[in-house]
mmCIF file of the N, C-alpha and C atoms, coordinates in Angstrom:
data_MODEL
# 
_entry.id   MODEL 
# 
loop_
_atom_site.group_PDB 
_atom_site.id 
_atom_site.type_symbol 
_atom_site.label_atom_id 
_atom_site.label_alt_id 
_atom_site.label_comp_id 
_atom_site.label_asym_id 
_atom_site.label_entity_id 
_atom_site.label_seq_id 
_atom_site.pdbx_PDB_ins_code 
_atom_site.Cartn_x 
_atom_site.Cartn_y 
_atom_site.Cartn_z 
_atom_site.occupancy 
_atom_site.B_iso_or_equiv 
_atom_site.pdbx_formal_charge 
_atom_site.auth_seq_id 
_atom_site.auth_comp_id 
_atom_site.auth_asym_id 
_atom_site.auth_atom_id 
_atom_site.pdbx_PDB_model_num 
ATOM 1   N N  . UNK A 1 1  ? 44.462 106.464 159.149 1.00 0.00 ? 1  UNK A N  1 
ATOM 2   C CA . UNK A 1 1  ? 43.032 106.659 159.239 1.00 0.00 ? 1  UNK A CA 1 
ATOM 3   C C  . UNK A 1 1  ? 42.479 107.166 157.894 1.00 0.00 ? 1  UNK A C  1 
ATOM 4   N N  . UNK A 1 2  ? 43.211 108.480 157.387 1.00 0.00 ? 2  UNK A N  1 
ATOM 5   C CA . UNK A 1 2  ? 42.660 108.836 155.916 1.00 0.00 ? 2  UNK A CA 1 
ATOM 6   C C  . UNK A 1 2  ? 42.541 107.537 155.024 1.00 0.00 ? 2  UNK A C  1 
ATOM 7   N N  . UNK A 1 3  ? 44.379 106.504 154.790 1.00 0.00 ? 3  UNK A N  1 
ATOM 8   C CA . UNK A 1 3  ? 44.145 105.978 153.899 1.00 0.00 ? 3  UNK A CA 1 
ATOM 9   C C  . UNK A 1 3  ? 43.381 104.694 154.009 1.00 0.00 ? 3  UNK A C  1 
ATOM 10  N N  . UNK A 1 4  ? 42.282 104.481 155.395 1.00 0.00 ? 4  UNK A N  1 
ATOM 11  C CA . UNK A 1 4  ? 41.536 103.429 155.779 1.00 0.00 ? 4  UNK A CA 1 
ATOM 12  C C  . UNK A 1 4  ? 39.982 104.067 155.043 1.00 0.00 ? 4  UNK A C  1 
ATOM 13  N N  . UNK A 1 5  ? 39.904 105.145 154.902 1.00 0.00 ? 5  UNK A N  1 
ATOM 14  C CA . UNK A 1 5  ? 38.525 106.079 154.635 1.00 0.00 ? 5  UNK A CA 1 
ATOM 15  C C  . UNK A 1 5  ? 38.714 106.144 152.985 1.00 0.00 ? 5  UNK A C  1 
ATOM 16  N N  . UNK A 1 6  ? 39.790 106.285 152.447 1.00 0.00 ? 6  UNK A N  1 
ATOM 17  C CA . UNK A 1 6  ? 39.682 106.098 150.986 1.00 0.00 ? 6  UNK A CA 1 
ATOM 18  C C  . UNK A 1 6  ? 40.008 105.245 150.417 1.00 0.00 ? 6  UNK A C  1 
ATOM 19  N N  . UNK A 1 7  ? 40.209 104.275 151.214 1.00 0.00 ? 7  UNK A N  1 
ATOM 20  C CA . UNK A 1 7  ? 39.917 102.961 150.544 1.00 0.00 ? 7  UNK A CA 1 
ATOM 21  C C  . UNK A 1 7  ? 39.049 102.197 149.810 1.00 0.00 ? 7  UNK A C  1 
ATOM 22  N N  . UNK A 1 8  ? 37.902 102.999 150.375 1.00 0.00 ? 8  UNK A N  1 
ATOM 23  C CA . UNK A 1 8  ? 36.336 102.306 150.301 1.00 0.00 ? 8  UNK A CA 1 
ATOM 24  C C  . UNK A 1 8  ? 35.968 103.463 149.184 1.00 0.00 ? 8  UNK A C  1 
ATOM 25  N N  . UNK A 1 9  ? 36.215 104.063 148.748 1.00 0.00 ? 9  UNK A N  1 
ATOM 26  C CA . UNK A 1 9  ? 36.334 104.872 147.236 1.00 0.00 ? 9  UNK A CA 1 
ATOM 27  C C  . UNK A 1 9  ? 36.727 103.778 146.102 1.00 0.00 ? 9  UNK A C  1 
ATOM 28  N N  . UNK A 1 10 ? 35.821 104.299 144.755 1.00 0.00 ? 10 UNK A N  1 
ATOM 29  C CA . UNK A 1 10 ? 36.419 103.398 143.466 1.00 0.00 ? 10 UNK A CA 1 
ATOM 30  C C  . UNK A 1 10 ? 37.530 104.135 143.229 1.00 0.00 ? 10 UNK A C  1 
ATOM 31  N N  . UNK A 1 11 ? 37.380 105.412 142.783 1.00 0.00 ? 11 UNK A N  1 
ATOM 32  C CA . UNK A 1 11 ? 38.508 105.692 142.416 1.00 0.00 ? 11 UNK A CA 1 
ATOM 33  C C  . UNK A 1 11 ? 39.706 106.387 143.476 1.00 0.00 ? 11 UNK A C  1 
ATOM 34  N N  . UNK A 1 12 ? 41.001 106.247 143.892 1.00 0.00 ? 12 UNK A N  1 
ATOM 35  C CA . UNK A 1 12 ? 41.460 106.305 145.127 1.00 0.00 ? 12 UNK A CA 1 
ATOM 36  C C  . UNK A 1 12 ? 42.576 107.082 144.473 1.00 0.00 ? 12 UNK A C  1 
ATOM 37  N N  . UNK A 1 13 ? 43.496 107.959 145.337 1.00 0.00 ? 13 UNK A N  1 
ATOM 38  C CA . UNK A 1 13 ? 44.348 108.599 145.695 1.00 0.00 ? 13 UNK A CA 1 
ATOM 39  C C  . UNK A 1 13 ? 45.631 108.779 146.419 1.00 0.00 ? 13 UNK A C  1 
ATOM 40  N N  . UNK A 1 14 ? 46.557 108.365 146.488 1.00 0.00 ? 14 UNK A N  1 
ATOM 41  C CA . UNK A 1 14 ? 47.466 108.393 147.050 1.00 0.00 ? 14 UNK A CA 1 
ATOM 42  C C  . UNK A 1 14 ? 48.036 109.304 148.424 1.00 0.00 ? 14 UNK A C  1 
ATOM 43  N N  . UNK A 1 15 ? 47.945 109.056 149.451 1.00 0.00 ? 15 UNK A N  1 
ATOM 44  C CA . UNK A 1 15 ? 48.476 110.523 150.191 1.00 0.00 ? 15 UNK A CA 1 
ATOM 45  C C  . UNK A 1 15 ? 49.898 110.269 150.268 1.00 0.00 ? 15 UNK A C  1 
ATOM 46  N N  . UNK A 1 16 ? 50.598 111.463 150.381 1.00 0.00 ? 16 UNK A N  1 
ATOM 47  C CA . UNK A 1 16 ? 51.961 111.015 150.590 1.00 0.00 ? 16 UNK A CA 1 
ATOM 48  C C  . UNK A 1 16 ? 52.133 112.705 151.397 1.00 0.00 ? 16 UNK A C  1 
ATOM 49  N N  . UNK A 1 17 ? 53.458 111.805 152.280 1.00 0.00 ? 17 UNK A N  1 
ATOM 50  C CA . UNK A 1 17 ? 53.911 113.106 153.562 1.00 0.00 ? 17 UNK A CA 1 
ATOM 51  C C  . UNK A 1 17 ? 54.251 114.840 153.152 1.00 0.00 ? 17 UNK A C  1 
ATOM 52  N N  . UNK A 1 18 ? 54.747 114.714 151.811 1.00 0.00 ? 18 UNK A N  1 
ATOM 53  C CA . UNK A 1 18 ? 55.226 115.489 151.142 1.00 0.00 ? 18 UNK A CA 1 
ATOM 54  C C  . UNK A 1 18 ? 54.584 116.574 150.726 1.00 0.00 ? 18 UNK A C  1 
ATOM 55  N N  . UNK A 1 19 ? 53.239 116.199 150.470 1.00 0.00 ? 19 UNK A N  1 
ATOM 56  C CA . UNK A 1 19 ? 51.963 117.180 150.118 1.00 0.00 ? 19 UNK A CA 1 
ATOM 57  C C  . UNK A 1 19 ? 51.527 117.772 151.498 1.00 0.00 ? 19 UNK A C  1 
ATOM 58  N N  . UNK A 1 20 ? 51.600 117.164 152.535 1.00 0.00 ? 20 UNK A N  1 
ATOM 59  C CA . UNK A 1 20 ? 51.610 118.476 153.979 1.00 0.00 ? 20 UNK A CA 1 
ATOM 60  C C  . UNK A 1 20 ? 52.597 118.958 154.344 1.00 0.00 ? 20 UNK A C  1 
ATOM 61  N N  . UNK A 1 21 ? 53.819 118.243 153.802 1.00 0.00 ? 21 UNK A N  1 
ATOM 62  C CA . UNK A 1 21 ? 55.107 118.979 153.810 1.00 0.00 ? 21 UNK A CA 1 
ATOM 63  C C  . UNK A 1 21 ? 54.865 120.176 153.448 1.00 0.00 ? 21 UNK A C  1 
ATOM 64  N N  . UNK A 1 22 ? 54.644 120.649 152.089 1.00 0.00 ? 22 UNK A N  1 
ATOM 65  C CA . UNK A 1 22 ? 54.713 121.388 151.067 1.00 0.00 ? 22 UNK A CA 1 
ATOM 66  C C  . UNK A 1 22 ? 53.913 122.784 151.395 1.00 0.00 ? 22 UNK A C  1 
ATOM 67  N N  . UNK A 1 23 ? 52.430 122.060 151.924 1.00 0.00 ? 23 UNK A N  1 
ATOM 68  C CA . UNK A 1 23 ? 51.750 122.700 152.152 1.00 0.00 ? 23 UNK A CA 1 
ATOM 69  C C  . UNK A 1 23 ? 52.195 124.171 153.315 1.00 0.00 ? 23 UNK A C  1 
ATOM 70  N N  . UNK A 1 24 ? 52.185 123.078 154.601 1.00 0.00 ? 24 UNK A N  1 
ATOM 71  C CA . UNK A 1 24 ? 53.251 123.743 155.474 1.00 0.00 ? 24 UNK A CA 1 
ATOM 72  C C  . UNK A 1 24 ? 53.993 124.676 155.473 1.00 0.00 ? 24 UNK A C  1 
ATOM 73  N N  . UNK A 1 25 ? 55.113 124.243 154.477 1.00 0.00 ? 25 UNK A N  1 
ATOM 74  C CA . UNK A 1 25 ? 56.248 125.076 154.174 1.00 0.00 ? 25 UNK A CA 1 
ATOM 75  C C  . UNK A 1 25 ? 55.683 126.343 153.399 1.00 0.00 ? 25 UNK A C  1 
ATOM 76  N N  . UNK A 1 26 ? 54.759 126.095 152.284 1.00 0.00 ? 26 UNK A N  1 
ATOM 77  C CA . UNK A 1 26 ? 54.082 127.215 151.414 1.00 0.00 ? 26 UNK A CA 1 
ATOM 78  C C  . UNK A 1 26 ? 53.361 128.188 152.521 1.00 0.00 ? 26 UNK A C  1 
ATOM 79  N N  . UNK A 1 27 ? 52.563 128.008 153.667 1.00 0.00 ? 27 UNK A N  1 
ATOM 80  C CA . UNK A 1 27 ? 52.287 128.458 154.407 1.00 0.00 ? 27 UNK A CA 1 
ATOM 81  C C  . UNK A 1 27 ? 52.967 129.533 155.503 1.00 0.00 ? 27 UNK A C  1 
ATOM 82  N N  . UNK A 1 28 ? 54.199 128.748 155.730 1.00 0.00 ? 28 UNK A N  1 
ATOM 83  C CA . UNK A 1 28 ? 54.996 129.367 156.249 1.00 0.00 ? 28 UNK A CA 1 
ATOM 84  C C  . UNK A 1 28 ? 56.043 130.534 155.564 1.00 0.00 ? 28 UNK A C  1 
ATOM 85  N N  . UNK A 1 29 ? 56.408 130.480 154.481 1.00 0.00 ? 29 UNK A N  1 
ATOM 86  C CA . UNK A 1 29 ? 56.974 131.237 153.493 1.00 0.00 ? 29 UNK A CA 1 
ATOM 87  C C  . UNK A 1 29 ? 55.704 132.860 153.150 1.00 0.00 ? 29 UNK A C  1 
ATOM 88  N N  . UNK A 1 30 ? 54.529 132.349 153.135 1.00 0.00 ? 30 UNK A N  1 
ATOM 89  C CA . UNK A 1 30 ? 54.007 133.323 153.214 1.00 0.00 ? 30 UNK A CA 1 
ATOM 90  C C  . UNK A 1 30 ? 53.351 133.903 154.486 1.00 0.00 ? 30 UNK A C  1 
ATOM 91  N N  . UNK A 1 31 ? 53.397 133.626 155.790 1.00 0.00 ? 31 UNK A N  1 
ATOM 92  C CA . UNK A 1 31 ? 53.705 134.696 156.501 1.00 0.00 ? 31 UNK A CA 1 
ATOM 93  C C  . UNK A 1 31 ? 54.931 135.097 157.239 1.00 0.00 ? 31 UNK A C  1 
ATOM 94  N N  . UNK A 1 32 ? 56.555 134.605 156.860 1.00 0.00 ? 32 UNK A N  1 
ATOM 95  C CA . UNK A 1 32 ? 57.212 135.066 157.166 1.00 0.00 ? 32 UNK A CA 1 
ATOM 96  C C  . UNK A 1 32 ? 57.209 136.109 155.845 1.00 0.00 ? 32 UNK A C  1 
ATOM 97  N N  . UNK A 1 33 ? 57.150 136.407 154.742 1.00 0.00 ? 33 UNK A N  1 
ATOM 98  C CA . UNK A 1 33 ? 56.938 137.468 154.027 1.00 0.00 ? 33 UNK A CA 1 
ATOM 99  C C  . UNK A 1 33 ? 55.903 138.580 154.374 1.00 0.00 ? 33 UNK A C  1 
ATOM 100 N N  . UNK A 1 34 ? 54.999 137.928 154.814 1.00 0.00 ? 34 UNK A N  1 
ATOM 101 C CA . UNK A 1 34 ? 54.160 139.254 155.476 1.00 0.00 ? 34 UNK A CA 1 
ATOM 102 C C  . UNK A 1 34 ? 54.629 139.784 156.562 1.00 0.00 ? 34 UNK A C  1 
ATOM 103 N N  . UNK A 1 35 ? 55.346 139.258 157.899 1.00 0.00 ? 35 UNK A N  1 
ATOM 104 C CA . UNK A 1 35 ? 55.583 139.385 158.636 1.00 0.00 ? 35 UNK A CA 1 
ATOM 105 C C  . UNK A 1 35 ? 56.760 140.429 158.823 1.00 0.00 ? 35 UNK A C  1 
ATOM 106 N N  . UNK A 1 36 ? 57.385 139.793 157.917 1.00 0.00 ? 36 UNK A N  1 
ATOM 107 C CA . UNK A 1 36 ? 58.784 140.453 157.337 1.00 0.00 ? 36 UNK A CA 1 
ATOM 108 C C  . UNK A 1 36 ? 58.610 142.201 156.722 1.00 0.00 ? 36 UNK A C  1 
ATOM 109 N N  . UNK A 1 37 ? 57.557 142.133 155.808 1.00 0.00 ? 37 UNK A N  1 
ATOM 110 C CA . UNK A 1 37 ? 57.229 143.102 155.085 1.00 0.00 ? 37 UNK A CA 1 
ATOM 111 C C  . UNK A 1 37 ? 56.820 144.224 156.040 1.00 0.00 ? 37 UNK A C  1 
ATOM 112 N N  . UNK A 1 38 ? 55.482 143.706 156.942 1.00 0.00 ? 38 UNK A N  1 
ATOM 113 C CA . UNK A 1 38 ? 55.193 144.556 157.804 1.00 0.00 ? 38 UNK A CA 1 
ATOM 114 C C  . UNK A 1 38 ? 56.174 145.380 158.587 1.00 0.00 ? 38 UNK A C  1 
ATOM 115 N N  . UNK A 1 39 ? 56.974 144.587 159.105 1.00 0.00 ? 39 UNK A N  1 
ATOM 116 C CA . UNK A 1 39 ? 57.954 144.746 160.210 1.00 0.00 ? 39 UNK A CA 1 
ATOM 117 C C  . UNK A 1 39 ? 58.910 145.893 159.513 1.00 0.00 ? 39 UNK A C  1 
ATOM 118 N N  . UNK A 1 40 ? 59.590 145.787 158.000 1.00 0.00 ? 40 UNK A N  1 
ATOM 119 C CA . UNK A 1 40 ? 60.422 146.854 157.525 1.00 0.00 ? 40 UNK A CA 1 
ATOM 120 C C  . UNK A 1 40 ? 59.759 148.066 157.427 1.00 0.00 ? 40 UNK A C  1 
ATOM 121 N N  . UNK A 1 41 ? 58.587 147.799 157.181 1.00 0.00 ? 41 UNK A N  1 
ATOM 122 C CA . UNK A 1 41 ? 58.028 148.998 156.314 1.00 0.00 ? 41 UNK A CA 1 
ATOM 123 C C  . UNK A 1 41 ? 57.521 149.743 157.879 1.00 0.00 ? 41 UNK A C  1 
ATOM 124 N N  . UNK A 1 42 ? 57.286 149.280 159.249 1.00 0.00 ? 42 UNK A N  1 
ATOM 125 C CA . UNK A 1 42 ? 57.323 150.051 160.459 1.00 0.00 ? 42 UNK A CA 1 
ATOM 126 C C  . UNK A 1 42 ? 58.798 150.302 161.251 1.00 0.00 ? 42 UNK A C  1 
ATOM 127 N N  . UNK A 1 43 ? 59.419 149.751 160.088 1.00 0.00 ? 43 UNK A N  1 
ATOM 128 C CA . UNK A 1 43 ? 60.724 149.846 161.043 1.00 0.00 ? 43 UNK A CA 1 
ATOM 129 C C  . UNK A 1 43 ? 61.391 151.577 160.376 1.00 0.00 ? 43 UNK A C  1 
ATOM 130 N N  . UNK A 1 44 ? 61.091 151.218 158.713 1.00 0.00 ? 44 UNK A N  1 
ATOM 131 C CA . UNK A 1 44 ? 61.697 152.393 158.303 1.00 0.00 ? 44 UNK A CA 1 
ATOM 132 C C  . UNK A 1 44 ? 60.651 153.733 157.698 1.00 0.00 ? 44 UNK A C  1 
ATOM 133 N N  . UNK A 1 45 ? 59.410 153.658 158.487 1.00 0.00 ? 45 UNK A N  1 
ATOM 134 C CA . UNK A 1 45 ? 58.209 155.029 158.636 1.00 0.00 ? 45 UNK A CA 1 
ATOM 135 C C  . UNK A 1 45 ? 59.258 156.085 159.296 1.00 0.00 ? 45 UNK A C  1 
ATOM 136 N N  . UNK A 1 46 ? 58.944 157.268 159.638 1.00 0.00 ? 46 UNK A N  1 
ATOM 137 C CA . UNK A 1 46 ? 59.635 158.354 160.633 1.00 0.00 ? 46 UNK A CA 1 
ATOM 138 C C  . UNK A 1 46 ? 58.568 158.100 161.659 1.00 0.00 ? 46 UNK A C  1 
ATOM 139 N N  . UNK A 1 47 ? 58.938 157.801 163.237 1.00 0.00 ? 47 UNK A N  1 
ATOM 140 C CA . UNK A 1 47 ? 58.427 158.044 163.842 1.00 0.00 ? 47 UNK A CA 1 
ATOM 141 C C  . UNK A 1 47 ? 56.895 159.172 164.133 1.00 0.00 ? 47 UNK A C  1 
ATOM 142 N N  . UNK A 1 48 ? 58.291 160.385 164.384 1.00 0.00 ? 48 UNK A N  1 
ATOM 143 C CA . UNK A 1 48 ? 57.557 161.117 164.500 1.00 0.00 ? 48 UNK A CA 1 
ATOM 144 C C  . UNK A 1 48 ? 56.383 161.641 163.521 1.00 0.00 ? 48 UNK A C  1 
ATOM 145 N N  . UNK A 1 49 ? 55.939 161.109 162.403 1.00 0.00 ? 49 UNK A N  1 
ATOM 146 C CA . UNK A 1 49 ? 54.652 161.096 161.064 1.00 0.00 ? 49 UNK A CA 1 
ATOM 147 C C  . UNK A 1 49 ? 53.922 160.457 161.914 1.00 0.00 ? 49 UNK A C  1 
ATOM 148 N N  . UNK A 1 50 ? 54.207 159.091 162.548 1.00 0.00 ? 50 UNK A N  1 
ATOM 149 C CA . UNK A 1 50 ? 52.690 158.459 162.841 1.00 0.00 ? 50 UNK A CA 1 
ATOM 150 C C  . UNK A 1 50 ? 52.491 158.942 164.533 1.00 0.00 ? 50 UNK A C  1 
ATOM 151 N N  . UNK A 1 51 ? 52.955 159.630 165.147 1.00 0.00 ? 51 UNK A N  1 
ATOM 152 C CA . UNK A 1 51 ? 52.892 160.319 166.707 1.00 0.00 ? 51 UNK A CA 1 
ATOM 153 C C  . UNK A 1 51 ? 52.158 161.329 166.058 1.00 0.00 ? 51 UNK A C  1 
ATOM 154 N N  . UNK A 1 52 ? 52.264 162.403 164.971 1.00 0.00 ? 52 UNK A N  1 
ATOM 155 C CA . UNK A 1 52 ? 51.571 163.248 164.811 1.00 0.00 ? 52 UNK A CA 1 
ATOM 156 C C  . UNK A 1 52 ? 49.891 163.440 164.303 1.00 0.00 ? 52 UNK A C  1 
ATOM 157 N N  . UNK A 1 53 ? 50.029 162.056 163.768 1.00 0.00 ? 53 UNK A N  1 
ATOM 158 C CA . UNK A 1 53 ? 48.699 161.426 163.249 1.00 0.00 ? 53 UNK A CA 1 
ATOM 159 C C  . UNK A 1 53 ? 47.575 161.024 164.271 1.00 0.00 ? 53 UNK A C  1 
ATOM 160 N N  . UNK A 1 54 ? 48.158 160.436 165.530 1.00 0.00 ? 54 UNK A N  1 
ATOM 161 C CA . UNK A 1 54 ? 47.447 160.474 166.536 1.00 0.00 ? 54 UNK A CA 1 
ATOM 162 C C  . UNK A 1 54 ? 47.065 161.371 167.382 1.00 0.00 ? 54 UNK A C  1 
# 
């Protein structure tokens, strides 16, 4: 469907699978790093600091 819509463009573009591959994967790499990050940094707080805070 995209490459039926840029067809009708002069100047045209190539899509290829690889560039949502990429995308994807870049996507995913950064929230298993956030995810990741979050998760250590509540894993290794002292409890009892954030019970007292509340």
């Amino acid at each position: 469907m995209m490459s039926d819509w840029l067809s009708n463009y002069q100047y045209r573009t190539e899509l290829h699978w690889w560039v949502f591959a990429l995308a994807g994967a870049g996507a995913m790499v950064i929230a298993l790093l956030t995810v990741s990050s979050q998760a250590i940094k509540a894993a290794l707080t002292n409890p009892t600091k954030s019970l007292r805070d509340e």
